[in-house]
Backbone as numpy.savetxt, mean C-alpha at the origin, in Angstrom:
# Nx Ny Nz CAx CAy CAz Cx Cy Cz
11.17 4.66 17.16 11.64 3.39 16.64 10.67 2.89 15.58
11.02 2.00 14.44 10.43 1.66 13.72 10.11 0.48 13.90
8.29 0.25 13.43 7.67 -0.74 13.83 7.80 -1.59 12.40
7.63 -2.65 12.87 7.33 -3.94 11.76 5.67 -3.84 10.37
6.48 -3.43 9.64 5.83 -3.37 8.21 5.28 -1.70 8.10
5.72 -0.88 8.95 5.27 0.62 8.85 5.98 0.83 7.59
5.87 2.10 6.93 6.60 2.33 5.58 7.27 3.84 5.79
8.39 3.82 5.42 8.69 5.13 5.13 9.69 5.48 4.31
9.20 7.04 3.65 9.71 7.67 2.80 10.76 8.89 3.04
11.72 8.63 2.31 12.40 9.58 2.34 12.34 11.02 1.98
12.03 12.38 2.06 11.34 13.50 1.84 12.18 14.37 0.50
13.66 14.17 0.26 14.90 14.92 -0.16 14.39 13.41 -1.58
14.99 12.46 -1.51 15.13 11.48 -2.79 13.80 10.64 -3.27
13.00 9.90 -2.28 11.96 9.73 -2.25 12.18 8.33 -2.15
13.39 7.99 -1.91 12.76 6.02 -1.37 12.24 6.10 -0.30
11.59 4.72 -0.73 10.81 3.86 0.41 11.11 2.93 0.91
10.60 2.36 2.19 11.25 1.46 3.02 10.07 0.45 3.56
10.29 -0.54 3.44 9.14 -0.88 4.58 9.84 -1.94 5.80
9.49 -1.99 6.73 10.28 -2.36 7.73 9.91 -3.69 8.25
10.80 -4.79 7.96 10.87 -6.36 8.25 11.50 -6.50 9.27
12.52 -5.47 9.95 13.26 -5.89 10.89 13.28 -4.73 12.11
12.24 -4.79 13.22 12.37 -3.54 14.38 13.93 -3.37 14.61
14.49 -2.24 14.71 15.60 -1.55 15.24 15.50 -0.87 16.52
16.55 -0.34 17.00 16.34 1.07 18.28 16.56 2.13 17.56
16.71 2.24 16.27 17.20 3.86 15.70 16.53 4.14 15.06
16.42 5.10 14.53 15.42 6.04 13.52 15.90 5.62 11.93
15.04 5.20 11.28 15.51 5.32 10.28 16.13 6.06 9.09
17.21 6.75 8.74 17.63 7.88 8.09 18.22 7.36 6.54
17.81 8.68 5.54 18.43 8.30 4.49 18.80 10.51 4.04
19.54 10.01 3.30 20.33 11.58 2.50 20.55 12.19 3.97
20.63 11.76 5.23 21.35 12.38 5.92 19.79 13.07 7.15
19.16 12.84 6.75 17.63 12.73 8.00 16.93 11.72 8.50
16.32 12.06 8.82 15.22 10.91 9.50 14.19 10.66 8.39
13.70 9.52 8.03 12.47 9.54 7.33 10.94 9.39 7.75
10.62 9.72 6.81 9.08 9.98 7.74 8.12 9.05 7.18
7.64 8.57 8.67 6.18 7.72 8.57 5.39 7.60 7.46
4.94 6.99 7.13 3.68 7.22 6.15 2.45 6.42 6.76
1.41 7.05 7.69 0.79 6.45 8.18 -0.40 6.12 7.28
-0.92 5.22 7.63 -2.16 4.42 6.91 -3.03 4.92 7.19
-3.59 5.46 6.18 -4.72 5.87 6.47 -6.40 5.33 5.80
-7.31 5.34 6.32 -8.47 4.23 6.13 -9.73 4.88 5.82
-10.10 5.69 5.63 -11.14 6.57 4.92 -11.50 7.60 3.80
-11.39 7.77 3.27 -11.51 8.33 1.83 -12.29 9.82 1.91
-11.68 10.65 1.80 -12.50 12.08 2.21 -12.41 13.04 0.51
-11.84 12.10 -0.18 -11.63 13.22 -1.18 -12.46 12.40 -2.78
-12.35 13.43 -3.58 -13.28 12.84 -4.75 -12.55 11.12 -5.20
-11.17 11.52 -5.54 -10.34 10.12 -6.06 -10.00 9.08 -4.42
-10.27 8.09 -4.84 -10.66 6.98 -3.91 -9.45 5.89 -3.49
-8.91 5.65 -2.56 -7.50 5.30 -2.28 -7.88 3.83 -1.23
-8.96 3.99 -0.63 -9.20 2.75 0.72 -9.67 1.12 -0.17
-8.36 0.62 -0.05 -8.69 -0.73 -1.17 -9.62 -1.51 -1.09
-10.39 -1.79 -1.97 -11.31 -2.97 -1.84 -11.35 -4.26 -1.75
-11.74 -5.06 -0.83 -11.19 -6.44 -1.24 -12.25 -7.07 -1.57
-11.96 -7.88 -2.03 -13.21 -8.53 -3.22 -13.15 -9.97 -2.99
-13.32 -11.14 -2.31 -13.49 -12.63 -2.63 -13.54 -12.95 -3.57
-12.71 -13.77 -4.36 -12.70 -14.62 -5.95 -12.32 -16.00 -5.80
-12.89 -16.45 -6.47 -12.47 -18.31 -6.77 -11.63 -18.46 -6.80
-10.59 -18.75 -5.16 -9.48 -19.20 -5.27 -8.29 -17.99 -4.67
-8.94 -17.19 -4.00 -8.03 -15.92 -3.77 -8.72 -14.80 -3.34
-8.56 -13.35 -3.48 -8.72 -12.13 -3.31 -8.34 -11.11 -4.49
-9.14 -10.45 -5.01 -8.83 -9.01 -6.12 -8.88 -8.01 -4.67
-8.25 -6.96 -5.45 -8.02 -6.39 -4.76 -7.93 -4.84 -5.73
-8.81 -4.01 -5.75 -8.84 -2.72 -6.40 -9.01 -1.41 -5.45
-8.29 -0.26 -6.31 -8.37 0.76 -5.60 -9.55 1.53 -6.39
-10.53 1.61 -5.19 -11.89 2.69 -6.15 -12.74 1.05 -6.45
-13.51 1.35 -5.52 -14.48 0.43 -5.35 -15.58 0.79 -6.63
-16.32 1.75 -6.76 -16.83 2.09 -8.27 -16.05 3.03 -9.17
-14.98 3.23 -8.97 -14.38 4.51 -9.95 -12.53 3.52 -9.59
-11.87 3.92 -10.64 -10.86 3.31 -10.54 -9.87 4.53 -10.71
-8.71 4.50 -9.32 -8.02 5.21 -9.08 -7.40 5.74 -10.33
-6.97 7.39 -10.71 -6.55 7.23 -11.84 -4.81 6.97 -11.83
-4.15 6.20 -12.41 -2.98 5.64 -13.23 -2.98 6.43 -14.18
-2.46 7.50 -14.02 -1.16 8.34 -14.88 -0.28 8.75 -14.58
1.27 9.32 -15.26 2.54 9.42 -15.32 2.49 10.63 -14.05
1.74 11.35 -13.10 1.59 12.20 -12.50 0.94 11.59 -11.25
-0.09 10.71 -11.23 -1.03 10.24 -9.80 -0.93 8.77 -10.50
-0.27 7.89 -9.86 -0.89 6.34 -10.01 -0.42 5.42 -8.48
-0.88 4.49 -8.31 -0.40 3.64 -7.01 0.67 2.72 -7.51
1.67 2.93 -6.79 2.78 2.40 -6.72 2.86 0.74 -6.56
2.33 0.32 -5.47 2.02 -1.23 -5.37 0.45 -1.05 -4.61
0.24 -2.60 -4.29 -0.93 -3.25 -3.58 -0.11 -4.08 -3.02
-0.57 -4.13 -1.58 -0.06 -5.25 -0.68 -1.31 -6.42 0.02
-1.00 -7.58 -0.31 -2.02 -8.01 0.79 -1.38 -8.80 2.01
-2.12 -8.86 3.12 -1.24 -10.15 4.64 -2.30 -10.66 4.52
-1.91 -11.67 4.34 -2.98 -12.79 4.36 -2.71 -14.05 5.58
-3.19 -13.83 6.99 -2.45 -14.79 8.11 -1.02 -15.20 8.03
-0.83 -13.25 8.34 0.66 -13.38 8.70 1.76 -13.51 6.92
1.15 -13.74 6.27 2.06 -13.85 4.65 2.07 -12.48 4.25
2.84 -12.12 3.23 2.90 -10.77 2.46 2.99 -11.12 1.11
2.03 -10.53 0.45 2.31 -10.73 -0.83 2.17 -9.28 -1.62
2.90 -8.69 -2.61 2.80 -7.36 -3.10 3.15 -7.99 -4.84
1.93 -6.59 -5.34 1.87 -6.58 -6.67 2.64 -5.04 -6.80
3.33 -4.79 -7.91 4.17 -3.49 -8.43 3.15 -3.33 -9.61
2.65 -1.83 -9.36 2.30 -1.49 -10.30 2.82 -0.30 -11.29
2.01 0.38 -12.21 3.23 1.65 -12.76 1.77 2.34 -13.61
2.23 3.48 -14.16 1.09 4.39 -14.84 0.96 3.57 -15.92
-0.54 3.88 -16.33 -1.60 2.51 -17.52 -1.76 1.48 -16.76
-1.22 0.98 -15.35 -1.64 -0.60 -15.31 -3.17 -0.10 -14.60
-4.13 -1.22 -14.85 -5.40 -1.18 -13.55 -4.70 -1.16 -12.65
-5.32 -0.38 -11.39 -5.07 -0.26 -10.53 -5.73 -1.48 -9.05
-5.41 -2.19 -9.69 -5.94 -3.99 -9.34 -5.07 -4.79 -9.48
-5.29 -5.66 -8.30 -3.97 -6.86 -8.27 -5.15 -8.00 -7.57
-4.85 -9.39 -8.24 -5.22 -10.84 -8.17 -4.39 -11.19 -7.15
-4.54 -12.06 -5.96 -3.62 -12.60 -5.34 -4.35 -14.15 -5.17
-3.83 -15.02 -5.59 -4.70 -16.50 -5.60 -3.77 -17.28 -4.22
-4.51 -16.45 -2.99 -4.50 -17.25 -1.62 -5.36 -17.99 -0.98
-5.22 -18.45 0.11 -6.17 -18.76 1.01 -6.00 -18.54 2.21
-6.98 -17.46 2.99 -6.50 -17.08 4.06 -7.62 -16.42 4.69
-7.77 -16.77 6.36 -9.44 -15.99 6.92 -9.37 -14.76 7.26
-7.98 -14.19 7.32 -7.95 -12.55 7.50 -7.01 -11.93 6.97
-7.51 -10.45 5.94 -6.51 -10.09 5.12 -6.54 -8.93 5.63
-5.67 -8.22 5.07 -5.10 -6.56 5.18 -5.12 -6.46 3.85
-5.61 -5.40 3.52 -4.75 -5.17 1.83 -4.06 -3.27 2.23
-3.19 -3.18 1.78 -2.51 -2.44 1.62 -2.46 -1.41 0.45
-2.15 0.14 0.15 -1.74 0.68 -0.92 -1.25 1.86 -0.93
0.35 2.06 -1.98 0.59 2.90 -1.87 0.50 4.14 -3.20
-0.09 5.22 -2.79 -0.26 6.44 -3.74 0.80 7.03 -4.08
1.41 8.02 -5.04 2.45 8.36 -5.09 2.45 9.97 -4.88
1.41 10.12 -4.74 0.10 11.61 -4.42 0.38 11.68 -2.67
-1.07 10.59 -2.60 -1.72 10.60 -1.22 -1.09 9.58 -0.34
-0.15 8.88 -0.57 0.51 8.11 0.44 -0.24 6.36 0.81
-0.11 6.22 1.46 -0.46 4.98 2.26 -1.82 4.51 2.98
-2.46 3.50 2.34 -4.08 3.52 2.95 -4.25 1.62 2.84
-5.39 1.38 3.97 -4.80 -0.08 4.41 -6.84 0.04 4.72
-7.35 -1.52 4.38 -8.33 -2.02 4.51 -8.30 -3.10 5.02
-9.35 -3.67 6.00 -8.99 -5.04 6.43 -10.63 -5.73 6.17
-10.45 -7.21 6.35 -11.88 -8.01 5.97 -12.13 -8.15 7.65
């Protein structure tokens, strides 16, 4: 069953889903089940995916590649940034050339930030 805000992708077309509403069924698209994209929280490889969150006057930045910035090209770039900020959702869309950084001007004592790769999938940091 699908849990509340898990994400998943379709393997055959490649949408994505993220889930606002628990069901009892599996989620299926082109005729399968789609698959998890679990979050993952440590960085084992040279290019750097575990988001940073950053405190700013008035909000949270939020970058992928704490000293090196994820690369954004037409082949590897992150799709969005998500942050929960006590229970809120807020998501930036990104696309190849943008920084791979999103501003969110909240206020809130515990965040998640979220991100998705179009490579390496799904990776989640918390304060």
């Amino acid at each position: 069953m699908a849990k509340y805000l898990e994400v998943y992708k379709c393997e055959l077309c490649g949408n994505i889903v993220e889930v606002f509403h628990e069901g009892g069924a599996p989620l299926v698209c082109c005729h399968q089940e789609m698959v998890l994209q679990e979050e993952k929280t440590a960085d084992t490889s040279a290019e750097k995916h575990v988001p940073y969150i950053e405190k700013i006057e008035g909000g949270f930045k939020v970058k992928i590649g704490e000293k090196q910035d994820h690369p954004m090209t037409e082949e590897h770039y992150i799709e969005w940034i998500e942050i929960i900020g006590d229970g809120k959702i807020y998501r930036q869309a990104l696309k190849p050339g943008d920084k791979p950084e999103a501003t969110f001007k909240i206020d809130a004592e515990k965040i998640i930030a979220r991100e998705y790769c179009n490579i390496h999938g799904h990776w989640k940091n918390e304060n």
